[in-house]
PDB file of N, CA, C, O and CB in Angstrom:
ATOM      1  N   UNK A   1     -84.754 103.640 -10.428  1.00  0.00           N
ATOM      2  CA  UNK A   1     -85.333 102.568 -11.218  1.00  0.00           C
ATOM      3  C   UNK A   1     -84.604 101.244 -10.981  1.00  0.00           C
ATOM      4  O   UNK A   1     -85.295 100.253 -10.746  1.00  0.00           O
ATOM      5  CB  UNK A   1     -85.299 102.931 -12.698  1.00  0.00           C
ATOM      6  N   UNK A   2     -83.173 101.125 -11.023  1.00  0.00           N
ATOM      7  CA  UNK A   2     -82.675  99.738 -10.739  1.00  0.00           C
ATOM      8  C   UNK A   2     -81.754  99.913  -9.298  1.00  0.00           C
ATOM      9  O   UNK A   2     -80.709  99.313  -9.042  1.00  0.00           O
ATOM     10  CB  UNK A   2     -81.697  99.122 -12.152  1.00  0.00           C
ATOM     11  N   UNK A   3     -82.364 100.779  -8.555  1.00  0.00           N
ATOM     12  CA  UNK A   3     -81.718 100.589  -6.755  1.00  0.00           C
ATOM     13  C   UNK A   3     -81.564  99.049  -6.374  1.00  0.00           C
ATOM     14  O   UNK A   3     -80.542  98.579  -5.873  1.00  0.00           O
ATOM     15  CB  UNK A   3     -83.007 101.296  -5.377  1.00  0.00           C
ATOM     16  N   UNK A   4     -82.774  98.288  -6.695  1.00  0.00           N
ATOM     17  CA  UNK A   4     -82.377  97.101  -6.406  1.00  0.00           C
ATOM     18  C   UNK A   4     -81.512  96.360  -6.558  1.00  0.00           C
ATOM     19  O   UNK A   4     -81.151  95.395  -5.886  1.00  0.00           O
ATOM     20  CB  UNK A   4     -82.849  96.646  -6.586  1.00  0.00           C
ATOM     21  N   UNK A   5     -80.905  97.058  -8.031  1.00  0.00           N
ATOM     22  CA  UNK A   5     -79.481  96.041  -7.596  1.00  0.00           C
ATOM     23  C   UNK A   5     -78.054  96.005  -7.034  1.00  0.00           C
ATOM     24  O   UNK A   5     -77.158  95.167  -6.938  1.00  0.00           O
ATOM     25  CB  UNK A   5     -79.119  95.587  -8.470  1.00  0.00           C
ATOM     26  N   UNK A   6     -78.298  97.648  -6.616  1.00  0.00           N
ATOM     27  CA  UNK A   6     -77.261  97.585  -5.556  1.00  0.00           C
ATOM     28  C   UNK A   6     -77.471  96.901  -4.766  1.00  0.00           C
ATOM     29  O   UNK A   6     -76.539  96.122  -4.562  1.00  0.00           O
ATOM     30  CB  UNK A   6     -76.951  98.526  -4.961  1.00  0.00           C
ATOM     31  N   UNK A   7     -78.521  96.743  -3.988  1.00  0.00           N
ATOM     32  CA  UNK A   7     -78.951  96.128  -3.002  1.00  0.00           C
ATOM     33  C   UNK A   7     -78.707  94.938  -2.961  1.00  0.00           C
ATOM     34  O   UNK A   7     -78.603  94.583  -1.787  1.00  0.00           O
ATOM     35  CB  UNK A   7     -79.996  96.272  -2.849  1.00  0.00           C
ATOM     36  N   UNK A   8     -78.512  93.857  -3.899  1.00  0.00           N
ATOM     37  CA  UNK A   8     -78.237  92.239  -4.324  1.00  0.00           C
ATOM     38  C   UNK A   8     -76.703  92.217  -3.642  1.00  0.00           C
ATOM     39  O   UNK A   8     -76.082  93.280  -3.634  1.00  0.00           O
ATOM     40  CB  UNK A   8     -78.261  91.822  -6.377  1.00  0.00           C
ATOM     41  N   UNK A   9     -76.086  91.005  -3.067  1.00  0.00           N
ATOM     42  CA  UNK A   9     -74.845  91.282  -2.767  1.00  0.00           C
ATOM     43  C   UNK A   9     -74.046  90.622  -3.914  1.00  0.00           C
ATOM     44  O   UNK A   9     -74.606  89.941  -4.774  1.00  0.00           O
ATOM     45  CB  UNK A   9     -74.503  90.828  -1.371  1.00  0.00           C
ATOM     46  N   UNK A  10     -72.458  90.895  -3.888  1.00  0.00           N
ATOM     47  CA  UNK A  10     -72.392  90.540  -5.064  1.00  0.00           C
ATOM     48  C   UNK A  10     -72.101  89.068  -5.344  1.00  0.00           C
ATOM     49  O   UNK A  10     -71.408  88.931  -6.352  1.00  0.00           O
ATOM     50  CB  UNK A  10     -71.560  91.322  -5.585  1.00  0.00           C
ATOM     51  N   UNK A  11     -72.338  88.262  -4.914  1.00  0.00           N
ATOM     52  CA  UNK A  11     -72.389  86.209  -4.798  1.00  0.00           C
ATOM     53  C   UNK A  11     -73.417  86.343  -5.741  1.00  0.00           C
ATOM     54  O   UNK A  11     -73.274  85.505  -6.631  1.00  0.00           O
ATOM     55  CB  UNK A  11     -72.983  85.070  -2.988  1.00  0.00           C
ATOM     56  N   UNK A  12     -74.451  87.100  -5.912  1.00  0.00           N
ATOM     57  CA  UNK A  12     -75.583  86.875  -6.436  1.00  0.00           C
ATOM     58  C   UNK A  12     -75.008  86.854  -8.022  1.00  0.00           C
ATOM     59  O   UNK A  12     -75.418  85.916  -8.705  1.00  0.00           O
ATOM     60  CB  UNK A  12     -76.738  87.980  -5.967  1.00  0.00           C
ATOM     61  N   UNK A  13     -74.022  87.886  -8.705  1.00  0.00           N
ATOM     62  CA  UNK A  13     -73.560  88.066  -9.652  1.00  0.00           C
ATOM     63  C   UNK A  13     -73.022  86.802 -10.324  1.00  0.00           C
ATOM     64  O   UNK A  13     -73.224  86.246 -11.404  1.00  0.00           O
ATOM     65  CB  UNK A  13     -72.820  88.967  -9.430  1.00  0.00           C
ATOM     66  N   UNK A  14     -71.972  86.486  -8.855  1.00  0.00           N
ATOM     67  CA  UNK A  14     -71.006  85.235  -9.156  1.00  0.00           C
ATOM     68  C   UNK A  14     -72.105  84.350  -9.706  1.00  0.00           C
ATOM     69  O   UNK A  14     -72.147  84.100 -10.911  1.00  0.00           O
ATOM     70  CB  UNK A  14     -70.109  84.501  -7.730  1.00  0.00           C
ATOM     71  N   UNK A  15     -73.025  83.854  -8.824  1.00  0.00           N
ATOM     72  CA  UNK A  15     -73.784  82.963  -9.503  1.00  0.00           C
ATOM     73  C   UNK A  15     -74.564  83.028 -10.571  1.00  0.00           C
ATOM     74  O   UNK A  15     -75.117  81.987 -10.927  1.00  0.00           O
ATOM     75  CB  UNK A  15     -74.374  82.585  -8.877  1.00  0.00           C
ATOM     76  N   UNK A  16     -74.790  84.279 -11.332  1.00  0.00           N
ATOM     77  CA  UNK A  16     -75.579  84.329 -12.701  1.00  0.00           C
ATOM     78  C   UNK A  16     -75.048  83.982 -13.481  1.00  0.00           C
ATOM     79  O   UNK A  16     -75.250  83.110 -14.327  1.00  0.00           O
ATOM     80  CB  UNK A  16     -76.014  85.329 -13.201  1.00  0.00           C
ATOM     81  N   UNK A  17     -74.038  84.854 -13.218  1.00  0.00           N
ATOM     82  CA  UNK A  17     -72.304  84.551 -14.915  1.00  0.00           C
ATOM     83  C   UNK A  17     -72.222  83.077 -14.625  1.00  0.00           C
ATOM     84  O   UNK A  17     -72.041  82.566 -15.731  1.00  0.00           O
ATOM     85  CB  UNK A  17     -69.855  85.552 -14.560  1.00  0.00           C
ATOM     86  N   UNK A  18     -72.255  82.213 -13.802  1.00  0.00           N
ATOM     87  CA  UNK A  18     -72.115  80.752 -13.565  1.00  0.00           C
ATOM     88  C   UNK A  18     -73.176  80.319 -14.422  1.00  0.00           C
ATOM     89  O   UNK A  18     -73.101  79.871 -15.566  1.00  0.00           O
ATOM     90  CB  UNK A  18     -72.251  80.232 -12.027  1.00  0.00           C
ATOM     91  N   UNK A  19     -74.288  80.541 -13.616  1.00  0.00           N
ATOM     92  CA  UNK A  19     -75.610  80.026 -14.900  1.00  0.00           C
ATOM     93  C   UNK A  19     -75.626  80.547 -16.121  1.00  0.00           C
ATOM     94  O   UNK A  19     -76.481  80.111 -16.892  1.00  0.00           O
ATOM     95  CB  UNK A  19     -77.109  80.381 -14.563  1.00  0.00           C
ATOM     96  N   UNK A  20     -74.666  81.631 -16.608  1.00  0.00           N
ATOM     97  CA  UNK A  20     -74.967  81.247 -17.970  1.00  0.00           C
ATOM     98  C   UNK A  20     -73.528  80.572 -18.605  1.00  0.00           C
ATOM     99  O   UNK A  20     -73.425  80.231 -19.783  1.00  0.00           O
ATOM    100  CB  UNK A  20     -75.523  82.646 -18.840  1.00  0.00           C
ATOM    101  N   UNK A  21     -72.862  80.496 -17.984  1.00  0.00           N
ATOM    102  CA  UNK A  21     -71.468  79.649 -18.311  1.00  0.00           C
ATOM    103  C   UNK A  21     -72.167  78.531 -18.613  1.00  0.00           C
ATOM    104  O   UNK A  21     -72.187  78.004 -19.726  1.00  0.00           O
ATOM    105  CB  UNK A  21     -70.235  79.394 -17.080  1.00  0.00           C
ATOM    106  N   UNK A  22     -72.743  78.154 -17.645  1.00  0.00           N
ATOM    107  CA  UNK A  22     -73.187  76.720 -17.959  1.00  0.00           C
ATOM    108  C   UNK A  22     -74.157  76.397 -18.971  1.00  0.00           C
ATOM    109  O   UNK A  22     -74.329  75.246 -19.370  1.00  0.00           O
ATOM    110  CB  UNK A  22     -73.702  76.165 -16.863  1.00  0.00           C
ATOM    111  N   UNK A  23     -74.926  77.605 -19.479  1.00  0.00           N
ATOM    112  CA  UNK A  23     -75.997  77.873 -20.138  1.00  0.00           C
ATOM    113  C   UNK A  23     -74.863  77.444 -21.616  1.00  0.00           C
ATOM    114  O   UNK A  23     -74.959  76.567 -22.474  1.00  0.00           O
ATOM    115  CB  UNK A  23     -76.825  79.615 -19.803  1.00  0.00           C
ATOM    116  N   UNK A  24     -74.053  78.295 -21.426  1.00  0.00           N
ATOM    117  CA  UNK A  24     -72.710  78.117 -22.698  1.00  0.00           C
ATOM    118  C   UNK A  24     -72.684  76.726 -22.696  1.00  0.00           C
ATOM    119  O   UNK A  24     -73.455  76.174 -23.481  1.00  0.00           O
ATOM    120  CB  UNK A  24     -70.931  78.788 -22.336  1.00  0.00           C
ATOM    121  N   UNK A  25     -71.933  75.996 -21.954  1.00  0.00           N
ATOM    122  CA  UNK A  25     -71.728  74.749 -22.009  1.00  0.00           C
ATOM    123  C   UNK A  25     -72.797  73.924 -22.918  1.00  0.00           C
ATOM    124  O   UNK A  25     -72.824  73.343 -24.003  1.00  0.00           O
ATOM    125  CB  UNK A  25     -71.668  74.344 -20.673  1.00  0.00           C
ATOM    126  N   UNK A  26     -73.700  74.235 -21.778  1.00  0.00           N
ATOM    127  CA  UNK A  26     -74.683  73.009 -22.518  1.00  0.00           C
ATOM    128  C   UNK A  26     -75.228  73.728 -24.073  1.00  0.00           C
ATOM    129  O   UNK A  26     -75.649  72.783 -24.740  1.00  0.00           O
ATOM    130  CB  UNK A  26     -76.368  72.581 -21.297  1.00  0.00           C
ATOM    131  N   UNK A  27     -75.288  74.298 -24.421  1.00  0.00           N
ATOM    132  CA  UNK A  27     -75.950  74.992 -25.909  1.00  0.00           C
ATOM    133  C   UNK A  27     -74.550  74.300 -26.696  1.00  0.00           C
ATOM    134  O   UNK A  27     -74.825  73.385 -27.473  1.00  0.00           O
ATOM    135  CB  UNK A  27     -76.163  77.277 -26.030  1.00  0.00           C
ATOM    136  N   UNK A  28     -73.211  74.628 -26.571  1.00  0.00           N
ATOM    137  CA  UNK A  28     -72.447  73.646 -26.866  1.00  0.00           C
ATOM    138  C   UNK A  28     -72.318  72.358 -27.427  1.00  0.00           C
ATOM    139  O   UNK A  28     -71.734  71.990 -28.446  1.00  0.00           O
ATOM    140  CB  UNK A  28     -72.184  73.556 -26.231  1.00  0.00           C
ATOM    141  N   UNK A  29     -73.140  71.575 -26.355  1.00  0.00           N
ATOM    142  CA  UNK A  29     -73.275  70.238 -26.694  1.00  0.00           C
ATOM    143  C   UNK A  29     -74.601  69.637 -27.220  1.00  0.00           C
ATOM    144  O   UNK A  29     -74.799  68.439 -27.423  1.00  0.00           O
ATOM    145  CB  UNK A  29     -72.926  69.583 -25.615  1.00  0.00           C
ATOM    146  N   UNK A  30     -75.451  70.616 -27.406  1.00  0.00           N
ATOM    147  CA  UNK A  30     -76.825  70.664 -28.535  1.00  0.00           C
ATOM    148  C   UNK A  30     -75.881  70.658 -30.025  1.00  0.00           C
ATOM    149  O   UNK A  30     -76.321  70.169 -31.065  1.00  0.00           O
ATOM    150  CB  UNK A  30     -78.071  72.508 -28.348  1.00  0.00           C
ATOM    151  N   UNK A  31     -74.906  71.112 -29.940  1.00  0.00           N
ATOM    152  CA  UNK A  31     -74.905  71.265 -31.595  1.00  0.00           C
ATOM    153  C   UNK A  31     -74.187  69.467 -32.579  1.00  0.00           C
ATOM    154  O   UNK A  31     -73.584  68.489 -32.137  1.00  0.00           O
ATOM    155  CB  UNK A  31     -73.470  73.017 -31.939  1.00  0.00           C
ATOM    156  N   UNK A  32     -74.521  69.715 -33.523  1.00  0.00           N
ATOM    157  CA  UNK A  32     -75.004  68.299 -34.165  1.00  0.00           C
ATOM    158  C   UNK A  32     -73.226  67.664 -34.466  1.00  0.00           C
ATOM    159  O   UNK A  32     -72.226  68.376 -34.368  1.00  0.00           O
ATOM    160  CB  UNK A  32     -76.251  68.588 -36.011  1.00  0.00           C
ATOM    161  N   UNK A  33     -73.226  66.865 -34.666  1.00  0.00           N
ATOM    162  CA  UNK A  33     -71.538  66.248 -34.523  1.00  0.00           C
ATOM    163  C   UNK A  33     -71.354  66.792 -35.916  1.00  0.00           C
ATOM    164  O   UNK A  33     -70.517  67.695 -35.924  1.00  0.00           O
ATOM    165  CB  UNK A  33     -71.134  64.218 -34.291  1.00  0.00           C
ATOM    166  N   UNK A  34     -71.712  66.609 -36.729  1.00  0.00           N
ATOM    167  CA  UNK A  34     -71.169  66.829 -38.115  1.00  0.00           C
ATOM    168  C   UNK A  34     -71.127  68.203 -38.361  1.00  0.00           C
ATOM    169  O   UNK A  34     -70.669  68.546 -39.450  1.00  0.00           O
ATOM    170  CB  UNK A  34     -71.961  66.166 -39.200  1.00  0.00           C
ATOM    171  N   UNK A  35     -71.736  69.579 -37.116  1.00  0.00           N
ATOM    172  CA  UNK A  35     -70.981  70.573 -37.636  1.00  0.00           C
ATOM    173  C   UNK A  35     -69.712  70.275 -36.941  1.00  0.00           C
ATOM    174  O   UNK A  35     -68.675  70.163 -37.595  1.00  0.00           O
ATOM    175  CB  UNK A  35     -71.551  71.991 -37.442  1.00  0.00           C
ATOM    176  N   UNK A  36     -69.724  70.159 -35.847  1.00  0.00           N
ATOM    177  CA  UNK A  36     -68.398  69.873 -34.752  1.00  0.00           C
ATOM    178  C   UNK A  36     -66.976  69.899 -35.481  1.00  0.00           C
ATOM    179  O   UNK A  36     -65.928  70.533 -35.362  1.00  0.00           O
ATOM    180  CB  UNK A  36     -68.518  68.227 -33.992  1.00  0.00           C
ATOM    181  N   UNK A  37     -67.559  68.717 -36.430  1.00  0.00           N
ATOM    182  CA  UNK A  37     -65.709  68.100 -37.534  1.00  0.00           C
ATOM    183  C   UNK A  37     -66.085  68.944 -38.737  1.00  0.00           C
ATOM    184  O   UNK A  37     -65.020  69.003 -39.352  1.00  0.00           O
ATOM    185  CB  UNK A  37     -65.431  65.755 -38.287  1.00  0.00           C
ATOM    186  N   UNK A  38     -66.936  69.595 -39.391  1.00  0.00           N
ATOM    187  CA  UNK A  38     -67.308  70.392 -40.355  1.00  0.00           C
ATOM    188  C   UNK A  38     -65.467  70.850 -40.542  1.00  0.00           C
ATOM    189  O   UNK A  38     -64.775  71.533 -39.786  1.00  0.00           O
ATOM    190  CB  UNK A  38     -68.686  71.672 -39.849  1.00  0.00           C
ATOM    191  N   UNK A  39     -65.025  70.030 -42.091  1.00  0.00           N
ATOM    192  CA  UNK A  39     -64.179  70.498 -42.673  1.00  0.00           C
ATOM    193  C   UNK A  39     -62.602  70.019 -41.737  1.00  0.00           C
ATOM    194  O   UNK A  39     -61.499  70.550 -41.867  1.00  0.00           O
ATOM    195  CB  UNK A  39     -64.644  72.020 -42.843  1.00  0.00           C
ATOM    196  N   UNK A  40     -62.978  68.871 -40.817  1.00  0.00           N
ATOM    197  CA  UNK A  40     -61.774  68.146 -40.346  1.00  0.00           C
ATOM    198  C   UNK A  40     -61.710  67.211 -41.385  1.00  0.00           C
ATOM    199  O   UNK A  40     -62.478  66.797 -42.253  1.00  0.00           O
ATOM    200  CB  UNK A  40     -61.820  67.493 -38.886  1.00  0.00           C
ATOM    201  N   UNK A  41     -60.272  66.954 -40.941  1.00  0.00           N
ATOM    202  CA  UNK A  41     -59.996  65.570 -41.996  1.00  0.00           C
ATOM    203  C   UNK A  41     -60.138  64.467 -41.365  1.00  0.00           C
ATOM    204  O   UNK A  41     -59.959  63.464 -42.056  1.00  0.00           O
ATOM    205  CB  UNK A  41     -58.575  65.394 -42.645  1.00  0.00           C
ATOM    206  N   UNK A  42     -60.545  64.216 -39.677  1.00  0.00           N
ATOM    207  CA  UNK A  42     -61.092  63.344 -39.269  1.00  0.00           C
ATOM    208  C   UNK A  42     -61.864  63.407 -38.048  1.00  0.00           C
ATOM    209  O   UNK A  42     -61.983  64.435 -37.381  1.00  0.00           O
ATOM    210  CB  UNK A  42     -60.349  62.610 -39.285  1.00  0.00           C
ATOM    211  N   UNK A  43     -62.473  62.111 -37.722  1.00  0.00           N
ATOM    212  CA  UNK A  43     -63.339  62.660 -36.247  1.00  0.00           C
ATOM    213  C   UNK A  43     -62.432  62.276 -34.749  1.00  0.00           C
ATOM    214  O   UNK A  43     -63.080  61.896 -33.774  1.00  0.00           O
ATOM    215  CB  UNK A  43     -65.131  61.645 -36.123  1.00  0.00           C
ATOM    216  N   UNK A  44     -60.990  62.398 -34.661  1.00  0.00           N
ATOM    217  CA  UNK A  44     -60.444  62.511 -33.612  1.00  0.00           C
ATOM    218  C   UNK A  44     -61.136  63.244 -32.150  1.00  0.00           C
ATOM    219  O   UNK A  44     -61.935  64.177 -32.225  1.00  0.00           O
ATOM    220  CB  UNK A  44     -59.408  63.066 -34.084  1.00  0.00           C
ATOM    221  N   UNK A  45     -60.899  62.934 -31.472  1.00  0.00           N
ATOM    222  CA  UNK A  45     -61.705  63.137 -29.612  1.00  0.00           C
ATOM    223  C   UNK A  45     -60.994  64.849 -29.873  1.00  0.00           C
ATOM    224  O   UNK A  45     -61.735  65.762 -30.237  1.00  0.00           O
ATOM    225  CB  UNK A  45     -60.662  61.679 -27.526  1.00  0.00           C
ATOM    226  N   UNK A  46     -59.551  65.063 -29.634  1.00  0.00           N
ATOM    227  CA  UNK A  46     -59.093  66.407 -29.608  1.00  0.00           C
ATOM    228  C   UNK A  46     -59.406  67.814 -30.739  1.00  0.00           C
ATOM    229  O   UNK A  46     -59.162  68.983 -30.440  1.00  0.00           O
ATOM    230  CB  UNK A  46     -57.758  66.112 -29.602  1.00  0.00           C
ATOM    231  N   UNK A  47     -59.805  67.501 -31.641  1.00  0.00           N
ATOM    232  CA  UNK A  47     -60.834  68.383 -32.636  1.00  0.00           C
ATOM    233  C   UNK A  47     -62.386  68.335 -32.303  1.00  0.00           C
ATOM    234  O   UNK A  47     -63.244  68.685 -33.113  1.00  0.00           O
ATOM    235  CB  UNK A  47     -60.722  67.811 -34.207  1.00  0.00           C
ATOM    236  N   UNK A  48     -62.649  67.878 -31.058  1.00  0.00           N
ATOM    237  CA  UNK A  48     -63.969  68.246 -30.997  1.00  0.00           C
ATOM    238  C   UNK A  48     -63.951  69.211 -30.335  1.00  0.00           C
ATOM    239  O   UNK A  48     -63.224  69.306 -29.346  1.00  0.00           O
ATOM    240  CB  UNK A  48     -64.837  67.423 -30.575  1.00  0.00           C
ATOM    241  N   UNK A  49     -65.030  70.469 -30.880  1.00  0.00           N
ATOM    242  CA  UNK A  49     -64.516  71.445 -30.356  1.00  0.00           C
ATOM    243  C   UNK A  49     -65.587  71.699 -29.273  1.00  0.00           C
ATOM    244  O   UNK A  49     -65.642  72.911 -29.066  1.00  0.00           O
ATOM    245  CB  UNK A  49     -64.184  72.514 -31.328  1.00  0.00           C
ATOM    246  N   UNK A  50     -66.423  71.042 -28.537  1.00  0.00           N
ATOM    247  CA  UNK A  50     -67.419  71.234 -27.678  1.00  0.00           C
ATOM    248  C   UNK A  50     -66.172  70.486 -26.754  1.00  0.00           C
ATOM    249  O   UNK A  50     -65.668  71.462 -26.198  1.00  0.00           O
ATOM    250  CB  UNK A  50     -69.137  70.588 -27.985  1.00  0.00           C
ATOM    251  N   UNK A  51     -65.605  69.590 -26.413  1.00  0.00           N
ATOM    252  CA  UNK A  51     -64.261  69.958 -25.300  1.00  0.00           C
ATOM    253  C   UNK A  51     -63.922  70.667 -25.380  1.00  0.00           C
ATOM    254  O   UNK A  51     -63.945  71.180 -24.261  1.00  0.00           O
ATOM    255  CB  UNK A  51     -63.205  69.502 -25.107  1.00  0.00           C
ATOM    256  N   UNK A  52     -63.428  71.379 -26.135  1.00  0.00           N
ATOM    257  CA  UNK A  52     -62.370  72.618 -25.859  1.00  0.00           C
ATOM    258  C   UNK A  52     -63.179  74.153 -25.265  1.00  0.00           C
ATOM    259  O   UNK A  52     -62.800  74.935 -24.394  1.00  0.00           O
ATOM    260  CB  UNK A  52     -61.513  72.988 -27.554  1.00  0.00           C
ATOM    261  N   UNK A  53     -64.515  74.179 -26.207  1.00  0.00           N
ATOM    262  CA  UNK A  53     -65.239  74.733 -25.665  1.00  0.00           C
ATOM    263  C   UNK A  53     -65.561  74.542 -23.906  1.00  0.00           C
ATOM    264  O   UNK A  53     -65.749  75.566 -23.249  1.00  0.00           O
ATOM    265  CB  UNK A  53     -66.103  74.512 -26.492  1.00  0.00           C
ATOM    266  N   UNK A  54     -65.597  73.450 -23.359  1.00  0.00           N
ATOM    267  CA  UNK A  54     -65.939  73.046 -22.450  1.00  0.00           C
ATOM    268  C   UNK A  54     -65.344  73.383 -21.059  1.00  0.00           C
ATOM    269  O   UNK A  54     -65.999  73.681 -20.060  1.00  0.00           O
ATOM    270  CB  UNK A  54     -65.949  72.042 -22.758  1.00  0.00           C
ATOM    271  N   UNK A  55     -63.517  73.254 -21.190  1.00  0.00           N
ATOM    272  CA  UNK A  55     -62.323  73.093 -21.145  1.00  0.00           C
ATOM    273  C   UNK A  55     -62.197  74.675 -20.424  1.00  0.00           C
ATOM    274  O   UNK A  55     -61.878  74.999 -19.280  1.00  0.00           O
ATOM    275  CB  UNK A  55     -61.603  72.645 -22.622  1.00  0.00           C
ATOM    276  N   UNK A  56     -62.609  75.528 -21.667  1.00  0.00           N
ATOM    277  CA  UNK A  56     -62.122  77.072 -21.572  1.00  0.00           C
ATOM    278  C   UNK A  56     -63.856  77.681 -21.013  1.00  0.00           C
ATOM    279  O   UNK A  56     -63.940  78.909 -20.978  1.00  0.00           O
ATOM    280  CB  UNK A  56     -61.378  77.874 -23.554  1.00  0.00           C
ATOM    281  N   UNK A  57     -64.481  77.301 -20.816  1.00  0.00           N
ATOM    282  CA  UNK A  57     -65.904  77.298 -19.553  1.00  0.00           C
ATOM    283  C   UNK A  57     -65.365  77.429 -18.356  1.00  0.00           C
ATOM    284  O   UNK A  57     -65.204  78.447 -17.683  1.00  0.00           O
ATOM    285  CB  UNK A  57     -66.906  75.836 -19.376  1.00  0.00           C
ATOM    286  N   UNK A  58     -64.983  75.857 -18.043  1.00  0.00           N
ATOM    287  CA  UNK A  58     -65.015  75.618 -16.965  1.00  0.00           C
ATOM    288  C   UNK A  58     -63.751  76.713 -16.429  1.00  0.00           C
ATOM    289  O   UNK A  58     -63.925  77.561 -15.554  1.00  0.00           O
ATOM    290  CB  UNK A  58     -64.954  74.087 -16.799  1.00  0.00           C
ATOM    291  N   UNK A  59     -62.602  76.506 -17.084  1.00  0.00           N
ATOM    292  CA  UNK A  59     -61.367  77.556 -16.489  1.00  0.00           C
ATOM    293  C   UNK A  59     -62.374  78.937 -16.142  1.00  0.00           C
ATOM    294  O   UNK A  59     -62.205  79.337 -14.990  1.00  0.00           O
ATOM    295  CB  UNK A  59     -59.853  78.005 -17.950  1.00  0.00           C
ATOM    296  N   UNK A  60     -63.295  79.652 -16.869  1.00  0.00           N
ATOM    297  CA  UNK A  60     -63.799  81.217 -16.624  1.00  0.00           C
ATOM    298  C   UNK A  60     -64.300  80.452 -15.218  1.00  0.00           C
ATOM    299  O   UNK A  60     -63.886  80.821 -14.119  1.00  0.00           O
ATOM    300  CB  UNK A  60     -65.206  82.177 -17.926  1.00  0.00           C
ATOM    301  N   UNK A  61     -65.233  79.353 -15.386  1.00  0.00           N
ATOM    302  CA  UNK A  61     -65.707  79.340 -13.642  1.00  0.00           C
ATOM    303  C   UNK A  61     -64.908  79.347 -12.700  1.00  0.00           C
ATOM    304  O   UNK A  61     -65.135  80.167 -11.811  1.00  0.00           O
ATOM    305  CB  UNK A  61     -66.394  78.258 -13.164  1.00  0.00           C
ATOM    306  N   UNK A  62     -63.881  78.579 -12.584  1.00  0.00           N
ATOM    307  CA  UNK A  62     -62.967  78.388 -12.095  1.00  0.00           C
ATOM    308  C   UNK A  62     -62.684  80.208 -11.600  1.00  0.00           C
ATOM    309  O   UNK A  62     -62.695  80.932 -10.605  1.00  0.00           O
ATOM    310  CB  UNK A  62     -62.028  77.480 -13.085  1.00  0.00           C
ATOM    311  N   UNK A  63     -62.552  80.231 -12.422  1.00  0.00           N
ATOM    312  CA  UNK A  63     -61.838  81.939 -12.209  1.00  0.00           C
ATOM    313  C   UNK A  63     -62.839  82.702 -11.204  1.00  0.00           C
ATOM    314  O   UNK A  63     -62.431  83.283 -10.198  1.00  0.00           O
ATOM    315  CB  UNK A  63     -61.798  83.039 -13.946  1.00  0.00           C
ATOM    316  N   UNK A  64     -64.121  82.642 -11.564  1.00  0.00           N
ATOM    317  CA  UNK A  64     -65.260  82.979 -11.253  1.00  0.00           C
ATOM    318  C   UNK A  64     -65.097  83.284  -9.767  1.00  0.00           C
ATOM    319  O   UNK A  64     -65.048  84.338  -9.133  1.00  0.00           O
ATOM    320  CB  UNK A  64     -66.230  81.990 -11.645  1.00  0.00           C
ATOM    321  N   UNK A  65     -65.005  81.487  -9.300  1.00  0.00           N
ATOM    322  CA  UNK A  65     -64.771  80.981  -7.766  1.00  0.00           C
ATOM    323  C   UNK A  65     -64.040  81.895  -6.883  1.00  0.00           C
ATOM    324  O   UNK A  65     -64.351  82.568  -5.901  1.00  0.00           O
ATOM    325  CB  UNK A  65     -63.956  79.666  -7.713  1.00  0.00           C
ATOM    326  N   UNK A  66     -62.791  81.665  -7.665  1.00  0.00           N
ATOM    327  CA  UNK A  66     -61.867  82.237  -6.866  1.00  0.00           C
ATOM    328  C   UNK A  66     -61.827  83.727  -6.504  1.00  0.00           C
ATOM    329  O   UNK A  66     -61.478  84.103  -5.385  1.00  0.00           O
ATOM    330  CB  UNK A  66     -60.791  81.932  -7.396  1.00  0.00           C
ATOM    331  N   UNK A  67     -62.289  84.779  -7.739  1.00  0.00           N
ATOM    332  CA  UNK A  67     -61.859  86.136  -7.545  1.00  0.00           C
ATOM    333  C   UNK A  67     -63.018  86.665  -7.315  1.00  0.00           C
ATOM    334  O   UNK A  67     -63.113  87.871  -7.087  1.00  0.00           O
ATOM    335  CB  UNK A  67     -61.110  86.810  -8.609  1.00  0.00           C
TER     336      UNK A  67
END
C-alpha cells in the first residue's frame, strides 16, 4: 500500500519537514500582536515571541541542511 515511499529518495523528506517549518514560521506571524505581549509588562522587540519562535525554526532548518 505505501511502497511508494520507499521509492521517494530521501531529499524529498528534507524538503517537506522544510515546508512545514516554514509553514510554522509563517502561522507564527498570523497571530495578532496583542496575544504576542499577552501579560508582558511591555512591548519590547526581545519578548516577541514570533522571533524567538522564528530564531528556533530556522536553527531546526539549519539542522535539516546539514544532517
Amino acid at each position: 500500500m505505501f511502497e511508494w515511499i520507499h521509492a521517494m529518495p530521501i531529499w524529498s523528506a528534507k524538503v517537506g519537514a522544510v515546508i512545514l517549518f516554514c509553514g510554522v514560521i509563517l502561522f507564527t506571524w498570523t497571530l495578532p500582536r496583542q496575544f504576542i505581549y499577552l501579560g508582558a509588562p511591555d512591548g519590547a522587540l526581545w519578548r516577541d515571541l514570533r522571533l524567538w519562535a522564528t530564531l528556533l525554526v530556522a536553527f531546526q532548518i539549519v539542522i535539516y541542511f546539514i544532517f
